[in-house]
C-alpha positions in Angstrom: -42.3 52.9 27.0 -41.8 50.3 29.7 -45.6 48.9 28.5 -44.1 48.6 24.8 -41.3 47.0 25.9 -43.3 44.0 27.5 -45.7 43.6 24.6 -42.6 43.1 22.2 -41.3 40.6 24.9 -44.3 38.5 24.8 -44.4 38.2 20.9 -40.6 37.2 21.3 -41.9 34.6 23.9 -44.8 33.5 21.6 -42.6 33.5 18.5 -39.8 31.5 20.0 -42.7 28.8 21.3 -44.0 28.6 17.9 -40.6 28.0 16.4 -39.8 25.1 18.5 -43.2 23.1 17.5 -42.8 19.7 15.5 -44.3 19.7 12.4 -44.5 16.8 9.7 -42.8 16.6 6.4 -45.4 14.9 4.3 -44.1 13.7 1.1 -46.3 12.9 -2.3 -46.3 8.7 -2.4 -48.1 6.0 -2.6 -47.2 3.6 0.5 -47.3 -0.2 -0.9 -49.8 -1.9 1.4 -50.0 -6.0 1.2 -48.9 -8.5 -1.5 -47.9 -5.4 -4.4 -46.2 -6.4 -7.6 -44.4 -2.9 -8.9 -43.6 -3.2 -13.0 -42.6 -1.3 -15.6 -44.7 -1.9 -19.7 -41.9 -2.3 -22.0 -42.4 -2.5 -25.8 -39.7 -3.8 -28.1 -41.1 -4.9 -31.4 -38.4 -5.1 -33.8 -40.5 -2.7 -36.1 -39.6 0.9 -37.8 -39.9 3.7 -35.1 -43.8 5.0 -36.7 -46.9 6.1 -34.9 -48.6 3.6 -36.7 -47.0 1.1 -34.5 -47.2 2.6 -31.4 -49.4 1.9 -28.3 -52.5 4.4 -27.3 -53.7 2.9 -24.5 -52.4 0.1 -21.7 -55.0 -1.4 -19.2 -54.0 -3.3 -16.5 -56.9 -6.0 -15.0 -59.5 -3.7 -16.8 -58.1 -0.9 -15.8 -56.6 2.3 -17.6 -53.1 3.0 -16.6 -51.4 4.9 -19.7 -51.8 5.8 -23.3 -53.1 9.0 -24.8 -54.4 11.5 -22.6 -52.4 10.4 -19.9 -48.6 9.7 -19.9 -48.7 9.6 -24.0 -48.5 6.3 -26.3 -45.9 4.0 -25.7 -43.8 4.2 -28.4 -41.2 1.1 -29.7 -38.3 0.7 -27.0 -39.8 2.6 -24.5 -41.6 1.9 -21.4 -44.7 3.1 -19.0 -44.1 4.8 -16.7 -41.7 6.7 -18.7 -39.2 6.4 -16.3 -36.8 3.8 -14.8 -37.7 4.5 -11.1 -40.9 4.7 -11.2 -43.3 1.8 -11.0 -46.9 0.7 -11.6 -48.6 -1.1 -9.1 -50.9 -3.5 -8.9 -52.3 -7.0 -6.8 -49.4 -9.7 -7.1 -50.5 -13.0 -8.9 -52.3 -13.1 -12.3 -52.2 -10.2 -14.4 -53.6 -9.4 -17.9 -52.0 -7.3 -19.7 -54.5 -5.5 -22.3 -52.6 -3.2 -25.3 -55.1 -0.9 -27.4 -54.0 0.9 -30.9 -56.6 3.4 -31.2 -60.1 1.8 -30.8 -58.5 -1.8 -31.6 -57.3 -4.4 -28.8 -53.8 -5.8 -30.3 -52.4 -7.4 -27.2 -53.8 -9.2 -24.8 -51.8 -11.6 -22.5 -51.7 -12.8 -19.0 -48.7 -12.9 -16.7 -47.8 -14.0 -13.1 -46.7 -10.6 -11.1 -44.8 -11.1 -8.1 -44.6 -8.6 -4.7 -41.5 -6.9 -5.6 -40.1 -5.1 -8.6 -40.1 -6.6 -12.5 -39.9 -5.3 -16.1 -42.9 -6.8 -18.4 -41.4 -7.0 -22.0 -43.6 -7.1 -25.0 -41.1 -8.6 -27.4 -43.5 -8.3 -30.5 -47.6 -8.1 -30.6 -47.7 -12.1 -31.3 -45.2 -12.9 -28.8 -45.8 -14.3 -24.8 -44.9 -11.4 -22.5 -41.3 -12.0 -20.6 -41.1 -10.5 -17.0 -37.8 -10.1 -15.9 -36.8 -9.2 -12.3 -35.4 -5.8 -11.6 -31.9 -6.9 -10.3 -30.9 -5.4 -6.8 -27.8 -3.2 -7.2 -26.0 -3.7 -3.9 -25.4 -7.5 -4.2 -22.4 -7.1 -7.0 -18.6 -8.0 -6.6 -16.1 -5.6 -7.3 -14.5 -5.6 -10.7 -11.4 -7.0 -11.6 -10.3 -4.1 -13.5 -7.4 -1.5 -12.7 -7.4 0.7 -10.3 -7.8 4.7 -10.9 -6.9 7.3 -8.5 -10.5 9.1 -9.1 -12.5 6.4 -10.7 -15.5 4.7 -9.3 -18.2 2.6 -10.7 -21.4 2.3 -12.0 -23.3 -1.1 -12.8 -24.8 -2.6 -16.2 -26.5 -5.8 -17.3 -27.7 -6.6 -21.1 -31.3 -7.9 -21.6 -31.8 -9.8 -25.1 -34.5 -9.3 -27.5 -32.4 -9.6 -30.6 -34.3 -11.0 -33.7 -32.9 -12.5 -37.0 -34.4 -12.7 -40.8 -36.0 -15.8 -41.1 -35.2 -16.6 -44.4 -38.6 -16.3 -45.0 -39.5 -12.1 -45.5 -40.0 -12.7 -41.9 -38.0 -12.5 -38.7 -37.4 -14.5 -35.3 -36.3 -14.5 -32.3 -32.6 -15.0 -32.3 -31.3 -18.3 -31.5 -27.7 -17.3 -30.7 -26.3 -16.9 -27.2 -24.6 -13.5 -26.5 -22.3 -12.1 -24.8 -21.9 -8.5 -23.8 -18.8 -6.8 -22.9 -17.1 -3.5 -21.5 -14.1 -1.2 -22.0 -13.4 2.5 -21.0 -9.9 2.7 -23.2 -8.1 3.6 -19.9 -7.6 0.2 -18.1 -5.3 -2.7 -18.6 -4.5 -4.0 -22.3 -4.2 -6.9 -24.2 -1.0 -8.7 -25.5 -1.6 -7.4 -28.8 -2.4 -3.9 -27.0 -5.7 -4.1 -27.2 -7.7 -2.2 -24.2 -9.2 -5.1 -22.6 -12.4 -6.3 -22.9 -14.5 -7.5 -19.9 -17.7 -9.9 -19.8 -20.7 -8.4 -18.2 -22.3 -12.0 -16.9 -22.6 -15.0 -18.9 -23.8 -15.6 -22.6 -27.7 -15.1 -22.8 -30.6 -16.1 -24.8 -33.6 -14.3 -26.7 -35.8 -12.9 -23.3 -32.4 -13.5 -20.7 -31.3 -10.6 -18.8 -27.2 -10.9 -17.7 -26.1 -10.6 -14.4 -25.4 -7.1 -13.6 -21.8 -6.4 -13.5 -19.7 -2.9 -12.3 -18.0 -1.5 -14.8 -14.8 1.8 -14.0 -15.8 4.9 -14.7 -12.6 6.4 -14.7 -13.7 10.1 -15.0 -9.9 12.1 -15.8 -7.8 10.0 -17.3 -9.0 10.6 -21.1 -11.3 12.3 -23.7 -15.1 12.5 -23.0 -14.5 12.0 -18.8 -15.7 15.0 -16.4 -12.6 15.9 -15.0 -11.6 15.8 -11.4 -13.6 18.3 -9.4 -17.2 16.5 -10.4 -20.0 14.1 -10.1 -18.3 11.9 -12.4 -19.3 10.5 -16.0 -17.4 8.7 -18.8 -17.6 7.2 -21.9 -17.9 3.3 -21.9 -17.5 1.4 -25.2 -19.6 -1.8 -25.4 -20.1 -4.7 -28.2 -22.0 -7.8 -28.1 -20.0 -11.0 -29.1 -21.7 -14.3 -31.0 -20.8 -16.8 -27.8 -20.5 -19.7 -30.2 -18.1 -18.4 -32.7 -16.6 -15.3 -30.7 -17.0 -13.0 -33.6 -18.1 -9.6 -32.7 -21.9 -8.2 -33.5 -22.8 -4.7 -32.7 -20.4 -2.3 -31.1 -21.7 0.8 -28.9 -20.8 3.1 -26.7 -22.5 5.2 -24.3 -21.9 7.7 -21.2 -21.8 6.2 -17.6 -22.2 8.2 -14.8 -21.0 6.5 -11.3 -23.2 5.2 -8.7 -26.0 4.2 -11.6 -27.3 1.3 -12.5 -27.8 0.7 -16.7 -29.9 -1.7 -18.4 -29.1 -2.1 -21.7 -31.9 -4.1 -24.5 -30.3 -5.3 -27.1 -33.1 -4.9 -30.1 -34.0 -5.0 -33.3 -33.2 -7.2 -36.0 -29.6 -8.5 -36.9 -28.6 -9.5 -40.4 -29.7 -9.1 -43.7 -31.3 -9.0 -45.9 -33.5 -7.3 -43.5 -37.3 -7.2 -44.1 -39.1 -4.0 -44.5 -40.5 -2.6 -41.9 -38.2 -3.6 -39.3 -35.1 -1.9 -37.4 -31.5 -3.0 -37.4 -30.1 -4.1 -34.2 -29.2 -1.6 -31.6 -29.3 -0.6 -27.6 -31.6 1.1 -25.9 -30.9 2.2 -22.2 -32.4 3.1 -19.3 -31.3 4.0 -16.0 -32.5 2.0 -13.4 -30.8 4.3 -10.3 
């Protein structure tokens, strides 16, 4: 009995020595070695929503990155990777950009990637690309807005590729300026009793992006909010405003959840009559955080 009793004593001994080794966490990644530009392919044509106008295949430098048989085509406002945090990679500098429909090349433009994070747009297949910078999210003033008991905040910028009839069976690029604002229809009102509407950034052009702004999410104080005991979402109603005349263009709204960070395109074509074949003007978004 006495010679069982040691035995079992050693295993304790061994078992406590093995449950006091180190061992490393190793997590799937790629680390970013050098000069890396990290993008993200985004198609925004202003064209109907058909297969027939989606991208099979995207090489980068020569090389295969998406498309059919990989991550799937990339369809009208979408974007490879099909996510907002994840990133392609590739050397910073001079980039082309190669788009295949089926068999067929149908884009094929060069643009300067830098180390860092950025968006390549594909406004339309006879348009230059537009790289826009992926905005850091922890360099943004507080609002100006109320304060809730519960609320907090998430952020949002608007990203312009707006086209217009061109009087011509055609369209083009928009040549307005726009501005985009916010409201959660719990926050301060107007003198007419209005819920207030705030800018998000300046006015922007065809291929601008706004500065990012915070917007409330107040997530108790009316319909289509969370409640109190949660992670916290709410509706946010947006519209874009014509910065020349004031007039209001295309209203929106969509859910916010807080801590993320929104962009919002602003698509399609605005106006009539509208060609056929083409989209009227809407938002797409994708969460950046």
């Amino acid at each position: 009995m006495k010679y069982i009793k040691y035995v079992i004593g050693l295993l304790a001994v061994a078992a406590a020595t093995v449950s006091c080794e180190k061992h490393e966490l190793i997590y799937q990644g790629q680390e970013l070695v050098g000069d890396k530009a990290m993008f993200h392919i985004c198609y925004f044509a202003p064209k109907t929503k058909a297969a027939a106008n989606y991208i099979d295949s995207v090489y980068v430098n020569g090389k295969y990155y998406g498309g059919v048989g990989g991550s799937g085509q990339l369809m009208i406002e979408n974007l490879l990777p099909t996510s907002g945090t994840r990133y392609y990679t590739a050397p910073a500098g001079q980039t082309k950009i190669t788009l295949y429909q089926k068999d067929a090349v149908v884009y094929e433009k060069t643009v300067t990637l830098k180390s860092g994070k950025q968006d390549v747009y594909v406004p339309d297949l006879t348009m230059e690309p537009v790289v826009i910078d992926v905005t850091p999210f922890n360099n943004i003033s507080a609002p100006e807005a109320g304060k809730f008991d519960t609320d907090s905040i998430a952020s949002v910028r608007l990203i312009n590729f707006l086209f217009e009839p061109d009087g011509n069976g055609g369209v083009a690029p928009t040549t307005r300026k726009i501005q985009y604002q916010w409201r959660n229809n719990s926050g301060e009102k107007d003198e007419n009793g209005q819920y207030y509407w705030h800018n998000i950034g300046e006015p922007i052009a065809f291929g601008e992006a706004s500065a990012r702004a915070q917007v409330i999410v107040d997530k108790i104080h009316y319909a289509n909010a969370s409640g109190f005991n949660t992670s916290g979402y709410c509706r946010i109603w947006y519209r874009t405003v014509d910065a020349a005349t004031g007039a209001e263009m295309t209203p929106d709204y969509w859910t916010a959840y807080i801590g993320r960070g929104y962009d919002h395109i602003y698509w399609g074509v605005y106006g009539t009559p509208r060609p056929s074949g083409y989209v009227a003007a809407e938002y797409q978004a994708f969460t950046m955080l």
